[in-house]
NUKE-901401 format. One record per residue: x, y, z of N, C-alpha, C in turn; residue in three letters. Coordinates in pm, whole numbers, padded with zeros to 5 digits, always signed. Last residue first. Layout:
N
XYZXYZXYZala
...
REM end
This chain:
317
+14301-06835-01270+14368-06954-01196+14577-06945-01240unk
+14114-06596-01111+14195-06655-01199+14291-06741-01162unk
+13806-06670-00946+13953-06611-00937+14025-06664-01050unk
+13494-06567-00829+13599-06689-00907+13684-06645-00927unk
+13184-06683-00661+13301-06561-00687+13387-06666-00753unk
+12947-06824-00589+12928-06712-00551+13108-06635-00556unk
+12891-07088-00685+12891-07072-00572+12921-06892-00470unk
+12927-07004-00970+12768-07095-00893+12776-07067-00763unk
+13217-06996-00973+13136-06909-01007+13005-06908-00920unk
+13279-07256-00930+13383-07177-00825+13237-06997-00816unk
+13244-07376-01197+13156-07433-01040+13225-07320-00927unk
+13384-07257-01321+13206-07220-01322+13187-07271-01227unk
+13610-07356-01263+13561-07194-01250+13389-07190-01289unk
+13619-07591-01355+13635-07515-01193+13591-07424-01161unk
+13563-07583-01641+13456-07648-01531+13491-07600-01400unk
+13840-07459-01650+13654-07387-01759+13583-07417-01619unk
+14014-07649-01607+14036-07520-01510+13894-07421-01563unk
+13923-07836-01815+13890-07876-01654+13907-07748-01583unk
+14057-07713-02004+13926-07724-01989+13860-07779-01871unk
+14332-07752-01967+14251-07622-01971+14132-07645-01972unk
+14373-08002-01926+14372-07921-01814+14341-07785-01840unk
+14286-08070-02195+14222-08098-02117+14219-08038-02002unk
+14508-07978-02350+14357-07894-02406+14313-07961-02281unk
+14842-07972-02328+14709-08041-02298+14604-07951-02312unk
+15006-07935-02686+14960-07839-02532+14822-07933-02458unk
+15108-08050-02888+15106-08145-02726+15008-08056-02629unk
+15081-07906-03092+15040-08004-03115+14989-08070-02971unk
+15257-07677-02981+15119-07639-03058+15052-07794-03010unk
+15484-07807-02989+15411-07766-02931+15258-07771-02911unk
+15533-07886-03240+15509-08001-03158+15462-07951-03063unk
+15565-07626-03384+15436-07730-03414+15392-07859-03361unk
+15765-07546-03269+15627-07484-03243+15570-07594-03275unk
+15970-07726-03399+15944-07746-03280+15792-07653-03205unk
+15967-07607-03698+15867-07783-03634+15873-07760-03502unk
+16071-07344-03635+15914-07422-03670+15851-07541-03654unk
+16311-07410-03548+16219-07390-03405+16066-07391-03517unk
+16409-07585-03780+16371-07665-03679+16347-07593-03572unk
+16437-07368-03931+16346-07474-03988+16328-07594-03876unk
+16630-07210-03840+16489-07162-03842+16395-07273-03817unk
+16802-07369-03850+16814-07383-03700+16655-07291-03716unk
+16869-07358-04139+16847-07478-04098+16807-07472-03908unk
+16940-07071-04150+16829-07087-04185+16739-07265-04139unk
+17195-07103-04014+17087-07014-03970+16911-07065-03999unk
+17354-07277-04197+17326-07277-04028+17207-07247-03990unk
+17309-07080-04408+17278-07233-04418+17231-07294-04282unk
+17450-06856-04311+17313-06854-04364+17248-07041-04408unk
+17743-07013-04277+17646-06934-04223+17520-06921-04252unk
+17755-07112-04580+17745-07184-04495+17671-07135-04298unk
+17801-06862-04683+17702-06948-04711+17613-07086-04597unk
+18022-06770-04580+17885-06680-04595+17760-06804-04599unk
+18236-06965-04657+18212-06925-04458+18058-06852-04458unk
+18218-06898-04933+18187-07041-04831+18192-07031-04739unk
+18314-06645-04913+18221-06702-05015+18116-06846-04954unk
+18569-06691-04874+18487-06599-04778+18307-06610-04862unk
+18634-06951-04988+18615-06901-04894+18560-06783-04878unk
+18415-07065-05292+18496-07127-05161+18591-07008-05108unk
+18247-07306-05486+18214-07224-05361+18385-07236-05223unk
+18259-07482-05661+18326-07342-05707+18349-07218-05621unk
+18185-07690-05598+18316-07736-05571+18341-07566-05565unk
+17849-07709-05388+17974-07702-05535+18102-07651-05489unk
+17806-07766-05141+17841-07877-05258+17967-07860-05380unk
+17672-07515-05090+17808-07547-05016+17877-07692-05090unk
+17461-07493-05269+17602-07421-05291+17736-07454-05221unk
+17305-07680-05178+17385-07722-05306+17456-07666-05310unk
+17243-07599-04957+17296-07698-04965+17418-07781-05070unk
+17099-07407-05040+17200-07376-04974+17285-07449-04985unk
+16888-07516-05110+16951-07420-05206+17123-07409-05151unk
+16781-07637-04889+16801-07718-05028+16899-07658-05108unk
+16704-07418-04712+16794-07521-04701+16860-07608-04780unk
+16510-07336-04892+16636-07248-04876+16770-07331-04819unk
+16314-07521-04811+16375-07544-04944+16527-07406-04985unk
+16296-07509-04541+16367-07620-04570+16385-07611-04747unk
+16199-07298-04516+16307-07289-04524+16371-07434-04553unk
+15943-07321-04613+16010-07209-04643+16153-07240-04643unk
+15819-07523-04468+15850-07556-04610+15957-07415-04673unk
+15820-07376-04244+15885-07493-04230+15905-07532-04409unk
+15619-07173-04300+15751-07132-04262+15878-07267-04273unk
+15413-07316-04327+15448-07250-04487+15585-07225-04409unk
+15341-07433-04074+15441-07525-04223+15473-07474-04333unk
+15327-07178-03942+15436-07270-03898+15459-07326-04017unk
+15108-07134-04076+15182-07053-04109+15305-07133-04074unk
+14903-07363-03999+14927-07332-04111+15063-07242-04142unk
+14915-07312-03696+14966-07434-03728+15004-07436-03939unk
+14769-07097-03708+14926-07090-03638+15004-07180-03740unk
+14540-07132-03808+14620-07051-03854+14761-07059-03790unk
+14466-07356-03593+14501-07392-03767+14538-07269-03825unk
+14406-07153-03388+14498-07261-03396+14557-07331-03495unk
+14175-07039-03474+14295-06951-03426+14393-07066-03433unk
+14000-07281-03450+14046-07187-03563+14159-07103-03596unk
+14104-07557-03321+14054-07417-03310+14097-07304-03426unk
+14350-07767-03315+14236-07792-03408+14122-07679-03393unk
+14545-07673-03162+14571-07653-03270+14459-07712-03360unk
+14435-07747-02916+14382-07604-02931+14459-07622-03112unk
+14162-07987-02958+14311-07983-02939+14343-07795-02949unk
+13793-07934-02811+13915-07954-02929+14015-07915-02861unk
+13633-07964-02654+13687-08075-02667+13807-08029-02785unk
+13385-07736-02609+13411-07873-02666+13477-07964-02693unk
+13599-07601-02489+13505-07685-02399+13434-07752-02470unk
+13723-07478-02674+13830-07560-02563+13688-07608-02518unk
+13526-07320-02814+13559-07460-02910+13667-07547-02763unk
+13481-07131-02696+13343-07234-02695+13407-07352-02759unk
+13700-06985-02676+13678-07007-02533+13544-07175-02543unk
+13725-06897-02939+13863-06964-02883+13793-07048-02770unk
+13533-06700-02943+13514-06868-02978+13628-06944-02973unk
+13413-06631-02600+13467-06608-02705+13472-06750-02816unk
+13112-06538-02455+13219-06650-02480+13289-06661-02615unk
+12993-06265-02310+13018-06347-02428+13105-06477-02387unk
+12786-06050-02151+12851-06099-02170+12883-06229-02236unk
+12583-05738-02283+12587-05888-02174+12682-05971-02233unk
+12693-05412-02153+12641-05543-02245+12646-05647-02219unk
+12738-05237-01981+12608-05252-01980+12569-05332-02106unk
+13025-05145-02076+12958-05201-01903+12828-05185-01908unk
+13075-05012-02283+13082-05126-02270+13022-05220-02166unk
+13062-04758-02191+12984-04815-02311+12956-04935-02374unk
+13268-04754-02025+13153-04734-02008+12989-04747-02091unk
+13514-04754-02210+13458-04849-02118+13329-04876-02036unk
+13494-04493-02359+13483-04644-02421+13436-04750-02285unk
+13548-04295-02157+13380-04343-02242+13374-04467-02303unk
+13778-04315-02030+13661-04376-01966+13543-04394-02053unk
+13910-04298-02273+13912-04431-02230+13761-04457-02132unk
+13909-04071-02266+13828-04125-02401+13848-04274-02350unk
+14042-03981-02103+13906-03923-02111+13836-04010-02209unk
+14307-04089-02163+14209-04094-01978+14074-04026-01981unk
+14380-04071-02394+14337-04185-02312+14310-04196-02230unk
+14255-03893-02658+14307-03876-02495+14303-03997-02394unk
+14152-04029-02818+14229-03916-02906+14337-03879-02763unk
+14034-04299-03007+14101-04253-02855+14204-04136-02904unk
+13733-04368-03161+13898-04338-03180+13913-04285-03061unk
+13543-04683-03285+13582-04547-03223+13717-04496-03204unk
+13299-04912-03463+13451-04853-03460+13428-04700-03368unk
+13164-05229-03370+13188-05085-03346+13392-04971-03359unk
+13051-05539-03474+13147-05412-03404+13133-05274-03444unk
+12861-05615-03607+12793-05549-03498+12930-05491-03425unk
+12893-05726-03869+12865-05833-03752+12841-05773-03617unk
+12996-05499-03992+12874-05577-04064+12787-05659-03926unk
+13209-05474-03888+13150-05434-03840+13001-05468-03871unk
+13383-05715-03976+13337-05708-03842+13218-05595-03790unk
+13413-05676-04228+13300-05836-04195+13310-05814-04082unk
+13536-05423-04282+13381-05489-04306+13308-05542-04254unk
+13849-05382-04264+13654-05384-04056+13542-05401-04141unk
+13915-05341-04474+13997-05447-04366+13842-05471-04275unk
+13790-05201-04630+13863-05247-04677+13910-05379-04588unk
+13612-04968-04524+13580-04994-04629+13645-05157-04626unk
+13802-04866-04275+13659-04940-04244+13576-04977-04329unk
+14046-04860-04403+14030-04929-04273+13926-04989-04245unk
+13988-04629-04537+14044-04749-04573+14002-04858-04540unk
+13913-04443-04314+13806-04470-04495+13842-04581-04516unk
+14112-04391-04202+14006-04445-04110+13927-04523-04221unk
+14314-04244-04382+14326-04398-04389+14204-04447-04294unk
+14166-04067-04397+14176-04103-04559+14215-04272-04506unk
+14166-03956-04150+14029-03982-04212+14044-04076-04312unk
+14450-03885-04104+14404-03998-04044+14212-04017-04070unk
+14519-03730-04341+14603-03882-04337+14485-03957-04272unk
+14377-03551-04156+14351-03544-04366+14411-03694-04378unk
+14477-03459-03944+14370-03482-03988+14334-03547-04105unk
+14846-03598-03965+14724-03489-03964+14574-03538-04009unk
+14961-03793-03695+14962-03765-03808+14857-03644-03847unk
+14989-03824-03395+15100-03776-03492+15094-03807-03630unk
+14702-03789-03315+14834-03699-03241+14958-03696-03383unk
+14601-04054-03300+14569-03970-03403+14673-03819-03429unk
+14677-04297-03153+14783-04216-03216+14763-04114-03312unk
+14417-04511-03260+14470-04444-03171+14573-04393-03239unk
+14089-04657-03304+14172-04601-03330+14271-04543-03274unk
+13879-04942-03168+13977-04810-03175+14039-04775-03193unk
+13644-05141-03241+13752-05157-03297+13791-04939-03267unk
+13514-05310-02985+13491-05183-03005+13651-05182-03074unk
+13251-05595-02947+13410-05549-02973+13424-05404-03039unk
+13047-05712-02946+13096-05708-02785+13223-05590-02866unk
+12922-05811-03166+12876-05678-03137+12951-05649-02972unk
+13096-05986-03254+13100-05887-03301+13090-05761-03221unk
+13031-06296-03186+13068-06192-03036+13111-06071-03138unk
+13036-06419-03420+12907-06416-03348+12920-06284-03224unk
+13286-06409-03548+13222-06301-03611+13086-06272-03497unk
+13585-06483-03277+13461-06532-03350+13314-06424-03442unk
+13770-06420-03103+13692-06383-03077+13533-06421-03167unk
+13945-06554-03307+14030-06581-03131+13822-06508-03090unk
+13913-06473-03503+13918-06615-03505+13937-06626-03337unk
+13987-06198-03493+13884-06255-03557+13870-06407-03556unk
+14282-06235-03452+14140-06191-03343+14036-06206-03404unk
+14355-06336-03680+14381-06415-03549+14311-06364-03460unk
+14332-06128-03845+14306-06209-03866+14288-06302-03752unk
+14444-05893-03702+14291-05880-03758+14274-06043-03796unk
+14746-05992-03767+14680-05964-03608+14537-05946-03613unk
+14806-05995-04025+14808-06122-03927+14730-06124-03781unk
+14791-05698-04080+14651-05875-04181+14675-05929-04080unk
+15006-05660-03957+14842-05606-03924+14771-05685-03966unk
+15176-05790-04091+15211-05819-03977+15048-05724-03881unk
+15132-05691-04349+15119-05852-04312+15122-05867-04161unk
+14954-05382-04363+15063-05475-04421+15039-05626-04343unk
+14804-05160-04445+14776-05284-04338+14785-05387-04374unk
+14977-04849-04377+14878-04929-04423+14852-05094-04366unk
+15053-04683-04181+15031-04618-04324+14974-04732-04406unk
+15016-04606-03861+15052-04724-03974+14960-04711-04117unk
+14893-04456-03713+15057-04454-03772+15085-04520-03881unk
+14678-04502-03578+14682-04485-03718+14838-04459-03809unk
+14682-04883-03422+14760-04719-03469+14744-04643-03616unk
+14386-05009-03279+14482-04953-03415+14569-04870-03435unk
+14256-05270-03058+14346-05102-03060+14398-05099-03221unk
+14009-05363-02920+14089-05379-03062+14208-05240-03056unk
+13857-05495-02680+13873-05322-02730+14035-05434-02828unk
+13585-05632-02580+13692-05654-02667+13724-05500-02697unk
+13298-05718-02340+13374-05703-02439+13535-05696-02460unk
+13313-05911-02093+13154-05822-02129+13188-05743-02251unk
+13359-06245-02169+13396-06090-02144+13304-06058-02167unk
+13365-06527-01905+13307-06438-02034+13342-06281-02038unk
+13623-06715-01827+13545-06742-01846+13431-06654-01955unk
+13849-06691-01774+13752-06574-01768+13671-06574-01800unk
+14030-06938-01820+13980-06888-01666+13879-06790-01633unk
+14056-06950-02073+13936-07081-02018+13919-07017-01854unk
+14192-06759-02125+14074-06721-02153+13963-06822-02064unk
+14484-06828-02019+14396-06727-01948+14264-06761-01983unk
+14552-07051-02266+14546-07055-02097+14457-06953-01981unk
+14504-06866-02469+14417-06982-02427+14448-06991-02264unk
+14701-06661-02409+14583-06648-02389+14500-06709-02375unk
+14901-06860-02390+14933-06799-02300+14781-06727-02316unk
+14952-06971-02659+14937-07067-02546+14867-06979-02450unk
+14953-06806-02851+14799-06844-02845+14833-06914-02706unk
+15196-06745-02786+15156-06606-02712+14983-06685-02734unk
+15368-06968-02878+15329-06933-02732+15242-06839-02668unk
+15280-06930-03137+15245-07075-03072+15233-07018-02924unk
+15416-06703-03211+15275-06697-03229+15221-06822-03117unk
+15697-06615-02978+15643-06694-03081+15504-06707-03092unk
+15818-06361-02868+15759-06461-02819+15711-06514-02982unk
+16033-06140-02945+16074-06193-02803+15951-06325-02849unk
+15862-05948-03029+15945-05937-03120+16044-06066-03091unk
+15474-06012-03139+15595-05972-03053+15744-06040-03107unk
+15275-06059-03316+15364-05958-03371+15466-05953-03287unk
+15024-06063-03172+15083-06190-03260+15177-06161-03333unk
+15056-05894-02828+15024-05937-02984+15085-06000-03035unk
+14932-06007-02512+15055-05997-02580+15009-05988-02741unk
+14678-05839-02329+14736-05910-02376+14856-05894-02450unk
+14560-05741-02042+14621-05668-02180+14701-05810-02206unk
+14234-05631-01917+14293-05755-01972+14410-05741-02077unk
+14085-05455-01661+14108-05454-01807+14290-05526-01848unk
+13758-05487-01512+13905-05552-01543+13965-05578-01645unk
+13585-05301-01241+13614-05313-01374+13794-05416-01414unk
+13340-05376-01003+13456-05382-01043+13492-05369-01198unk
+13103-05030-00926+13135-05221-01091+13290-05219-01088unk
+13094-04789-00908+13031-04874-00800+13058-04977-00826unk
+13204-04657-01161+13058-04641-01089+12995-04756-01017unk
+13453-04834-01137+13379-04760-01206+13273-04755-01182unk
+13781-04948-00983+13615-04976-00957+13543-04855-01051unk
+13994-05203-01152+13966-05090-01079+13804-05025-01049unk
+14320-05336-01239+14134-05346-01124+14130-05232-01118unk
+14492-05495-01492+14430-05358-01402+14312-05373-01348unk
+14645-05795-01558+14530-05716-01576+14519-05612-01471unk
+14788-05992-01894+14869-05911-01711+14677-05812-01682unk
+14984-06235-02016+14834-06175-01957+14855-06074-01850unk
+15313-06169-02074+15229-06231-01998+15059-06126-02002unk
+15457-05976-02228+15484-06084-02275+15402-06202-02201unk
+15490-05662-02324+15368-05730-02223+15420-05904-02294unk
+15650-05518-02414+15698-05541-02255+15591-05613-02248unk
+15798-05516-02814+15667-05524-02622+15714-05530-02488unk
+15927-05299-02976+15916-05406-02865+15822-05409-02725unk
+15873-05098-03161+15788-05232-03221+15850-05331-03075unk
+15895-04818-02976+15873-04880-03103+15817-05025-03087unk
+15829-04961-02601+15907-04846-02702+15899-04864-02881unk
+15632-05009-02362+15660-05062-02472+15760-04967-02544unk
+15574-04953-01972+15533-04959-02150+15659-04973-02234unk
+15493-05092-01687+15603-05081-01847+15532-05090-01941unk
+15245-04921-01522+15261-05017-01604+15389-04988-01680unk
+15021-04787-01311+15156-04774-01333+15211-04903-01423unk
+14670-04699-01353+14767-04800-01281+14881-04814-01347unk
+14527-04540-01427+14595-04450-01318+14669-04563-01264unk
+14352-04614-01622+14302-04693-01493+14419-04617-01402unk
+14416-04495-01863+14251-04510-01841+14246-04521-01683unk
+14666-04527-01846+14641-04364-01888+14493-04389-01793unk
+14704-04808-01898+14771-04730-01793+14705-04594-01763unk
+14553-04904-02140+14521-04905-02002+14608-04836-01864unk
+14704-04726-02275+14529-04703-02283+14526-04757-02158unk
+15004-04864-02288+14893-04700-02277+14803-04660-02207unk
+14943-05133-02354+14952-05086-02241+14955-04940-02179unk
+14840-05084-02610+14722-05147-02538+14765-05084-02405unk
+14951-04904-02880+14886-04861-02752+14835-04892-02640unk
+15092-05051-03080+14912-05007-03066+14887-04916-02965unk
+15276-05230-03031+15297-05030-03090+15156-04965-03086unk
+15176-05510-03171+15274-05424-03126+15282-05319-03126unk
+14818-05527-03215+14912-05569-03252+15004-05441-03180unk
+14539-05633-02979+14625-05525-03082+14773-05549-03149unk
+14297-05595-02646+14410-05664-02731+14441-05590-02899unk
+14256-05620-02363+14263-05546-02468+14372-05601-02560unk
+13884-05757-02236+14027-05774-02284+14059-05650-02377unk
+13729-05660-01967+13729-05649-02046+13879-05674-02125unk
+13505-05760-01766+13618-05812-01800+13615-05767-01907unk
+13314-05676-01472+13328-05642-01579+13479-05676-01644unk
+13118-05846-01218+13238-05786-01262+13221-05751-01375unk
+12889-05945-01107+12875-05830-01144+12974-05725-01254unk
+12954-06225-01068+12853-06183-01182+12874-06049-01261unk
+13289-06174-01012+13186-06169-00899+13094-06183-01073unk
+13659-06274-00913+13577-06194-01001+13406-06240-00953unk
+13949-06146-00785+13837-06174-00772+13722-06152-00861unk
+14290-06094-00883+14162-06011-00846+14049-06149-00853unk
+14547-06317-00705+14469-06252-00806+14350-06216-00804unk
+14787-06196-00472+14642-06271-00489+14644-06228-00627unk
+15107-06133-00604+14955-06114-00512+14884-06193-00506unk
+15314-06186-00735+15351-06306-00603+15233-06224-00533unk
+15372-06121-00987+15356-06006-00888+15389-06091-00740unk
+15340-06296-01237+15472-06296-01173+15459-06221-01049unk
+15112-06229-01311+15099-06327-01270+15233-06383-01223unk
+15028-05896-01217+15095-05983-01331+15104-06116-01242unk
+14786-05683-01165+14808-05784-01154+14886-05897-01252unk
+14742-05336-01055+14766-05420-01123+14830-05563-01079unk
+14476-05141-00935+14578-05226-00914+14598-05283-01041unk
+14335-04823-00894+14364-04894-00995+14484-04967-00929unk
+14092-04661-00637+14219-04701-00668+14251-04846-00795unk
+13846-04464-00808+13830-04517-00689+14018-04559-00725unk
+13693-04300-00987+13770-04470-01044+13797-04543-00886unk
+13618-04061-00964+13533-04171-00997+13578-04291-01026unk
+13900-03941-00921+13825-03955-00827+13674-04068-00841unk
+14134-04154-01129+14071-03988-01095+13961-04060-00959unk
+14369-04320-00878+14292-04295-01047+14212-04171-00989unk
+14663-04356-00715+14530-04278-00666+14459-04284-00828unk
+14884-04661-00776+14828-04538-00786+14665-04476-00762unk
+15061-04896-00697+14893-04866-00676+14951-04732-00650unk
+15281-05177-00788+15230-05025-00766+15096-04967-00779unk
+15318-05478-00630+15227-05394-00670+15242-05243-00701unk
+15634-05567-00467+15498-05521-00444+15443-05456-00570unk
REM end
């Protein structure tokens, strides 16, 4: 079963919904409010929404996720279902980039539109190394520069560093990395308390009109999802990874060749040879992925749901 906790008194009761739970899934109406949260590992997403919505959730410990499925919180805010959307980041430690785009494409063609985007940031993070480039990058492509003004880029974890760190790097952050988004109408804010500062973010959100992401406008035109923007970044990194190792493979190769290589010397090598050769083939195998995912039954589950919509409510599929 479900755990359902009492939320503060203006929230009314917060459910949650994993698509493993064996519930119904929530219902969604014109009126609803969908909001995704999404962030790289350690961010806070399942936090924020636990803290915000009084709905009981595994959270995460250092850099390992627990959210490895779409998973979403109901809950009612001044009279407006509210539905907050936590996704997996492009950083998990357990899922592969290929699967975790599978697994939101799959959702997104069902939600058809968000009424926005909450971005989470830790300011913990002393700067905004590859595995942060990678996650700003891929939401920016997953959400498109046009839906800007839907997306509220937030800060979080201000708690464990000092004032002085977390201005100097906010400066960074919004000089350096959040230009071209905010330029485009995002919004930056910081969560200092997540059950007080959550409700304002969300509320600030529930009175904009709702978007189609561009992950969401390019599946209903017809593209393969590895021909989507977000998708040629996967598919790009996969072959730098695949050329990566297949020339370590090369290297390797030769050492186990030479004659001069030989034992504990040659059991090493040959190990790391293994290894690196069993890398180089789950990259191609993403990329057959990637490659096969049907784009069509996701886009037929688009057309259901609008016609499911027209008729007055729609459910995730």
């Amino acid at each position: 079963m479900v755990k359902v906790i009492e939320a503060a008194v203006n929230w009314g009761i917060g459910k949650l919904w994993t698509p493993k739970s064996g519930d119904e899934p929530p219902k969604f109406t014109e009126k609803s409010i969908l909001i995704a949260v999404m962030g790289m590992t350690g961010a806070g997403k399942t936090t924020f929404i636990s803290k915000t919505t009084g709905v009981e959730m595994e959270i995460g410990h250092g850099l390992k996720s627990c959210t490895k499925e779409v998973q979403i919180a109901s809950i009612t805010l001044d009279g407006r279902d509210v539905h907050l959307i936590d996704t997996p980041g492009f950083d998990d430690t357990e899922l592969d980039d290929t699967d975790i785009l599978i697994r939101i494409a799959n959702y997104m063609t069902t939600s058809v539109r968000l009424s926005g985007i909450i971005y989470l940031y830790p300011m913990t993070a002393r700067r905004v190394g590859g595995v942060a480039a990678k996650n700003l990058t891929m939401f920016r492509n997953l959400v498109g520069d046009s839906n800007m003004r839907n997306v509220k880029l937030v800060t979080t974890m201000w708690d464990d560093i000092t004032a002085e760190q977390g201005e100097s790097r906010l400066e960074e952050l919004t000089r350096d990395f959040w230009g071209v988004m905010t330029a485009a109408g995002a919004q930056v804010d910081r969560c200092n308390e997540a059950a007080k500062d959550g409700h304002r973010i969300i509320r600030s959100i529930m009175n904009t009109s709702p978007v189609t992401l561009q992950l969401q406008s390019e599946m209903q035109q017809g593209l393969r999802l590895e021909e989507t923007a977000a998708g040629k970044i996967v598919r790009g990194q996969l072959e730098e990874l695949e050329a990566k190792y297949a020339r370590d493979v090369g290297e390797l190769r030769k050492k186990l060749d030479d004659a001069t290589t030989h034992g504990e010397l040659l059991a090493a090598v040959r190990m790391e040879y293994e290894h690196k050769l069993r890398k180089q083939q789950e990259a191609a195998d993403q990329k057959v992925k990637l490659h096969e995912i049907d784009i069509k039954n996701l886009k037929e589950k688009v057309e259901d749901l609008e016609k499911k919509s027209k008729e007055g409510g729609c459910c995730i599929m």
